[in-house]
C-alpha positions in Angstrom: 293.8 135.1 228.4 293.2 135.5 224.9 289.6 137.1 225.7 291.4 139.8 227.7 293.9 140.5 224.9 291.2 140.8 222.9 289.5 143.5 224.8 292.3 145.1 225.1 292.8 145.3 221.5 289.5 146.5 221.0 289.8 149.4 224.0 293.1 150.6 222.0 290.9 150.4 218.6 288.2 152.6 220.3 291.0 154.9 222.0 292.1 155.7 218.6 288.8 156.0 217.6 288.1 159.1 219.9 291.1 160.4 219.3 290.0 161.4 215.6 286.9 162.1 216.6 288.6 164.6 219.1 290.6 165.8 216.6 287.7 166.2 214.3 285.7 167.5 216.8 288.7 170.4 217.4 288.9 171.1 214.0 284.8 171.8 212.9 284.5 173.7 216.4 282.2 171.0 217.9 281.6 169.6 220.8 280.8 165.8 220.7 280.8 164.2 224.0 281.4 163.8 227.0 278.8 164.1 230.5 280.9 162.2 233.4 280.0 161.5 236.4 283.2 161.0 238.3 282.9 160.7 241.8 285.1 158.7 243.2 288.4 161.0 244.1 290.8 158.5 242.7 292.3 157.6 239.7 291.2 154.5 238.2 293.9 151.5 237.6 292.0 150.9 234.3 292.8 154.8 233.2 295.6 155.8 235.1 297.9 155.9 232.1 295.2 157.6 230.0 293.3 159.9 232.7 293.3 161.7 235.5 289.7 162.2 236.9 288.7 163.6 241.0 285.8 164.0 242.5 282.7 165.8 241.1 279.1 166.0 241.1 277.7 165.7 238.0 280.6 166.9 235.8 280.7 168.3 232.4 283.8 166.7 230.6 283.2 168.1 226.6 285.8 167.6 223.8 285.4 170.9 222.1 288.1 173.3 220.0 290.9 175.0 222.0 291.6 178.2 221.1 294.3 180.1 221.2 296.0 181.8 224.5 292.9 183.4 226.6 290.8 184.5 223.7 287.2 182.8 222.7 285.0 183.5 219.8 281.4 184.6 220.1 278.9 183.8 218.2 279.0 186.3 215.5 283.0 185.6 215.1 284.3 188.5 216.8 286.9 187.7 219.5 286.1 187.9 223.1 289.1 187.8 226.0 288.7 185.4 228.7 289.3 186.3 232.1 293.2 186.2 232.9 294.5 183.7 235.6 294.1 180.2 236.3 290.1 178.8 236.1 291.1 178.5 240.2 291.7 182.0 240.7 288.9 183.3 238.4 286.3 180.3 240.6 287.7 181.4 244.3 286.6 185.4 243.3 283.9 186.4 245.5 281.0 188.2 244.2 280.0 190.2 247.4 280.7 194.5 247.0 281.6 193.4 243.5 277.8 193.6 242.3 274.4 194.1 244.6 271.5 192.9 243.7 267.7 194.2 244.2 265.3 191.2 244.5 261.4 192.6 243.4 258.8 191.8 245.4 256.4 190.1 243.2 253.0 188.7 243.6 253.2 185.0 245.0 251.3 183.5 241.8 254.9 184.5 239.7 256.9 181.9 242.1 256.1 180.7 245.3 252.2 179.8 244.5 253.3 177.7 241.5 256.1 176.1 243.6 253.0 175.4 246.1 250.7 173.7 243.3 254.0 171.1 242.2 256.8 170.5 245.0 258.6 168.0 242.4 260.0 171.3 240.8 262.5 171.5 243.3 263.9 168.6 242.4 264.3 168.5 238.1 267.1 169.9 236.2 265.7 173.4 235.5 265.4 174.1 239.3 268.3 176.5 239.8 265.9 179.0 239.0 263.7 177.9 242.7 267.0 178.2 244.4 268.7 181.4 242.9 265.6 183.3 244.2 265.8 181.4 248.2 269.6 182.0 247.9 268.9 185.8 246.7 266.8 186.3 249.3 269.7 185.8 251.9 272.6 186.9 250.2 274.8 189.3 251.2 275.0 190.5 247.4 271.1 191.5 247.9 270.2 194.8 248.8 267.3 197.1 250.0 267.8 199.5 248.0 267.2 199.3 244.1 269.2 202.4 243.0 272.3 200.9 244.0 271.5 197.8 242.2 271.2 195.3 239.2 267.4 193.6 239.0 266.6 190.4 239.7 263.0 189.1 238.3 261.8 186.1 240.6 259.9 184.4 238.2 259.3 180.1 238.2 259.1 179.8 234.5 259.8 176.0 234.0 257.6 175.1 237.1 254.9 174.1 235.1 255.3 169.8 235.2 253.5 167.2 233.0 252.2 163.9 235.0 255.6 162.6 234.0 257.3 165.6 235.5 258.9 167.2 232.1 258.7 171.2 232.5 256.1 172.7 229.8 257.2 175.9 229.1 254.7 177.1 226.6 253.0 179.5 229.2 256.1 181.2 230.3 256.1 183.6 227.8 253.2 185.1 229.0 254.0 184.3 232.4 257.5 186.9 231.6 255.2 189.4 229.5 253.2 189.8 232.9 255.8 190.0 235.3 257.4 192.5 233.2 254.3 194.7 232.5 254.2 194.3 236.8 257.4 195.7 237.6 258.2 198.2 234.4 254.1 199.5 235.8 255.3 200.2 239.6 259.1 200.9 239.4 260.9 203.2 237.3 264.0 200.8 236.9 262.4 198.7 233.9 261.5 201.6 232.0 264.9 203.8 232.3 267.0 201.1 230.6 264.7 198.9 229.2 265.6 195.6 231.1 269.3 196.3 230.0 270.5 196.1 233.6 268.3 193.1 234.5 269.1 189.9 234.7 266.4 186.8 234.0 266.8 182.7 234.9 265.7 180.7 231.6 266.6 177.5 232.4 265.1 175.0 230.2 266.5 173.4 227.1 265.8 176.1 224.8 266.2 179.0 227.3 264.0 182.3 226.4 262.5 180.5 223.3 260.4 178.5 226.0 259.5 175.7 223.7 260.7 171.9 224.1 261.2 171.0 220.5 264.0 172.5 219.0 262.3 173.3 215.2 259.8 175.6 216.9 261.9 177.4 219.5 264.5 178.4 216.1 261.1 180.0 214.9 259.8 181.6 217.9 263.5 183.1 219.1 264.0 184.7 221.8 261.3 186.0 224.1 261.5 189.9 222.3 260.9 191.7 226.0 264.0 190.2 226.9 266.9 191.2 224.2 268.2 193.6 226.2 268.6 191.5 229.4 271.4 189.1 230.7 269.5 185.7 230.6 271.0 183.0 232.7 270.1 179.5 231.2 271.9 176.0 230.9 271.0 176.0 227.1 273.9 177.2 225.6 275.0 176.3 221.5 276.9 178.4 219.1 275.4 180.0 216.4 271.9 179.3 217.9 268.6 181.5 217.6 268.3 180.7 221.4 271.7 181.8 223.0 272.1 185.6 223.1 275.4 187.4 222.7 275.8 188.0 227.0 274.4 184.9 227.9 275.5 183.4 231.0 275.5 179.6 230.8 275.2 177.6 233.8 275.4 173.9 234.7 271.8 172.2 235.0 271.0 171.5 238.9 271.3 167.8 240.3 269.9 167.8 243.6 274.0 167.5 246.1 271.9 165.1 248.7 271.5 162.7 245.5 274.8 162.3 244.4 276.1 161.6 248.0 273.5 158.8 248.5 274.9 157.5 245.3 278.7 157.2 246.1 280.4 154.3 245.6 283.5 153.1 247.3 286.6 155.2 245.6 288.3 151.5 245.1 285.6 150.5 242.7 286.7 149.0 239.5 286.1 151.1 236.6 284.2 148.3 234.7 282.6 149.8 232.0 284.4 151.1 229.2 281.6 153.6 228.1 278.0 154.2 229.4 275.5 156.0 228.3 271.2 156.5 229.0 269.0 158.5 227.5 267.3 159.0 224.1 268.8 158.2 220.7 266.2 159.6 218.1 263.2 162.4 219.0 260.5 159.9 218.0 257.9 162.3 217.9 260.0 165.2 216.0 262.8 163.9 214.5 262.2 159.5 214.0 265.3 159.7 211.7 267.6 160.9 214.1 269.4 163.2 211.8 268.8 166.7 214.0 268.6 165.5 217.6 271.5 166.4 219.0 272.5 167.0 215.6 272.9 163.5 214.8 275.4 162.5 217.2 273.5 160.3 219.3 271.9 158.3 216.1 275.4 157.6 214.9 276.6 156.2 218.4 273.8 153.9 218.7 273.7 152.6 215.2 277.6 152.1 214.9 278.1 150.7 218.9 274.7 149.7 220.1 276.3 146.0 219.7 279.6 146.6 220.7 280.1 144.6 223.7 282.3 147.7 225.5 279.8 149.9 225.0 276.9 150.1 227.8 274.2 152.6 225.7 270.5 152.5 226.1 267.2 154.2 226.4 266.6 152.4 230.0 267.5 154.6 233.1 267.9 152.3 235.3 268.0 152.3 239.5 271.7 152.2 240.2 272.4 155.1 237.2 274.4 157.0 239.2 276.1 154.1 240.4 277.1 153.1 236.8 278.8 156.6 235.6 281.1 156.2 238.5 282.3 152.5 237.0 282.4 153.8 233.3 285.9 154.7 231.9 283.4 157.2 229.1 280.1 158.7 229.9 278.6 159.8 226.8 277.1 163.3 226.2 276.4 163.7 222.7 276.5 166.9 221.8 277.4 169.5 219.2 278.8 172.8 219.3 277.9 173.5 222.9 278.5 176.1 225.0 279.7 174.8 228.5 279.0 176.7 232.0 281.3 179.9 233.1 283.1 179.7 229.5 284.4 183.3 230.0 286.3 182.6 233.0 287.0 178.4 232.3 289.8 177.4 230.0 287.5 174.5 229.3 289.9 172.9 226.5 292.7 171.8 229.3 290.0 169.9 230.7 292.2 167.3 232.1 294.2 169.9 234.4 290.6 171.5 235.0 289.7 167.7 236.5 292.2 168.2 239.5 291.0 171.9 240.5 288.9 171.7 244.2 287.3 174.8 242.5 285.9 172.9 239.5 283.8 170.7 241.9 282.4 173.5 243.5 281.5 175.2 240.9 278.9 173.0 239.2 277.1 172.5 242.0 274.2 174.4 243.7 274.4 172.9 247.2 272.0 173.3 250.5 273.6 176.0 252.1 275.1 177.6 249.0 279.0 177.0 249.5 281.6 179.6 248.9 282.5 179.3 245.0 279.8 177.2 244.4 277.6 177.3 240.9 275.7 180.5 243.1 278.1 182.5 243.7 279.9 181.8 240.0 277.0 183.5 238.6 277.4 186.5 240.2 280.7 186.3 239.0 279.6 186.5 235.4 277.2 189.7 236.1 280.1 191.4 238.1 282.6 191.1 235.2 279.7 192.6 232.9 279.9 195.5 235.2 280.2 198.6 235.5 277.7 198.9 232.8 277.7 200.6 229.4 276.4 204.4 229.9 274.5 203.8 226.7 272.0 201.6 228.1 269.9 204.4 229.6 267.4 205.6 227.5 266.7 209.3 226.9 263.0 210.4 228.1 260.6 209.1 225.9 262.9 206.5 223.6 261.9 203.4 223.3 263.5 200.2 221.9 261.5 197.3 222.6 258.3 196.0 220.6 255.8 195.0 223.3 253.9 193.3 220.2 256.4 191.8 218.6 255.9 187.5 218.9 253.6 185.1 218.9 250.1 186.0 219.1 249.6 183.5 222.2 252.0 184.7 223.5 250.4 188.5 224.0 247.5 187.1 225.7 246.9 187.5 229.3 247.8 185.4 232.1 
């Protein structure tokens, strides 16, 4: 008895706890935490007074600053509107005759070849960009015909796996430059705009800076060929070298036939109060801990890594997804993040977000793609950039982009 009133008493410590933090967190325009993975469909009894969670996949739940009626700011200050209407009516829109899409035919060594050499591509974070391009290719927002159309550059830029299956992206630069020189060399579409009305898939950590350590993808920026395209990526932070202005950001892919070998039964006791896995400190890059994640992971683990409450460690173990189903908080330390769809989801009412059917869908890239699903919310995001700015069209002869600007590996052939 008096060990459960003393959990208790420590919960409602902790519980005030995040509610500065949330506070703070609304306050400094940060995000801090939180990645849960709540798939149960009910509520919990251990948070029903405090919560109100429903089924998703793997669900982004972030503690980030409200702003005021439907207005956002971008990352130079200025103010942006959001989409009016509920994040349900804005999630049930339906792409098709809003936006069509020409797919180019390139040669198999830009996608399917590399695909061929490393099958466990379709199965890591970054693979949205595999199944964009097979759900693409049988779309009713593809067409034939490439005047009537947005460009769509099938390229498998993070399909290039260490033995312990983490993407190396340093070749895609010149992977891009290639595929680009391809197309802009055999259609005139590239050429008349300069790949402002294309649309590319960057979907590692550092999108189109293509480098896995954050110090050097600040000091190579963005790939220079592309800042004039839409890039599509999961990376998305405020006031980053690596996030373009136009940037649609997108949730990373967990493979749907996963998550539904890993439900639990909805009655499950929530037993943990917070659970976390992954890395505290970049050994290699950053042994201090003071930029990872901007610090916020090093300050979790060195002020709770003895809490007893608090289930946080390096180890991922076998029943992982099991485990975020029983925690109460799944930890996602983050700062300043940019979550998926953000012009159309009012993602500081998170908690009446958590109820919305269309939420679930729409982090989700499932086998068939699903109406409202993650697919169909990126074409969303192109439609609402459309109809497109007449100044995008170059006049004969003008050119904006320096095909020698970069890195100096990055101008070699491949």
């Amino acid at each position: 008895m008096q060990l459960s009133i003393a959990i208790e008493a420590q919960q409602a410590t902790i519980r005030i706890r995040l509610q500065k933090w949330t506070v703070f967190a609304l306050k400094t325009r940060s995000i801090f935490f939180l990645l849960g993975a709540v798939l149960n469909g009910k509520k919990s009894k251990d948070t029903e007074e405090d919560m109100d969670f429903s089924t998703w996949g793997l669900l982004l739940l972030a503690l980030f600053t409200a702003t005021a009626g439907v207005e956002g700011i971008d990352r130079r200050g200025t103010r942006t509107e959001r989409i009016s209407g509920s994040a349900g009516d804005v999630l049930d829109d339906n792409p098709v005759g809003k936006l069509k899409v020409y797919v180019y035919k390139l040669p198999s060594k830009y996608n399917k070849k590399i695909l061929q050499k490393d099958p466990r591509c379709l199965a890591h974070m970054f693979a949205a960009e595999i199944y964009m391009h097979q759900f693409l290719l049988t779309s009713a927002i593809r067409t034939l015909n490439p005047d009537e159309a947005d460009w769509y550059t099938p390229v498998y830029a993070t399909c290039d796996l260490a033995p312990n299956g983490l993407p190396l992206p340093c070749k895609a630069p010149r992977m891009m430059r290639s595929a680009i020189q391809y197309i802009s060399a055999r259609w005139p579409y590239w050429n008349r705009t300069e790949g402002a009305d294309h649309f590319f898939l960057v979907p590692h950590d550092f999108g189109a800076c293509f480098h896995y350590q954050e110090e050097r993808s600040i000091k190579r920026g963005i790939l220079p060929l592309f800042q004039r395209s839409t890039l599509v990526q999961t990376f998305g932070q405020r006031n980053h070298v690596c996030l373009n202005d136009g940037s649609i950001t997108i949730p990373p892919y967990a493979p749907p036939e996963k998550i539904m070998s890993h439900l639990i039964p909805p009655d499950t006791p929530r037993s943990i109060f917070v659970y976390f896995r992954g890395l505290f400190y970049d050994v290699d890059n950053d042994p201090e801990g003071g930029y990872y994640a901007r610090g916020a992971r090093a300050s979790i683990w060195e002020n709770f890594k003895n809490n007893p409450l608090f289930d946080i460690s390096t180890d991922h173990p076998t029943t992982y997804y099991e485990d975020m189903q029983c925690g109460i908080f799944c930890l996602c330390p983050l700062d300043n993040i940019v979550l998926p769809f953000a012009d159309a989801i009012p993602w500081e009412e998170i908690g009446r977000l958590l109820t919305n059917p269309s939420m679930k869908r729409a982090m989700l890239f499932p086998q068939p793609a699903q109406s409202g699903d993650a697919f169909h919310q990126i074409f969303n995001g192109l439609a609402r950039k459309l109809p497109h700015d007449k100044r995008i069209y170059l006049k004969p002869g003008e050119k904006v982009l320096n095909w020698t600007a970069g890195a100096v590996g990055d101008l070699k052939p491949w």
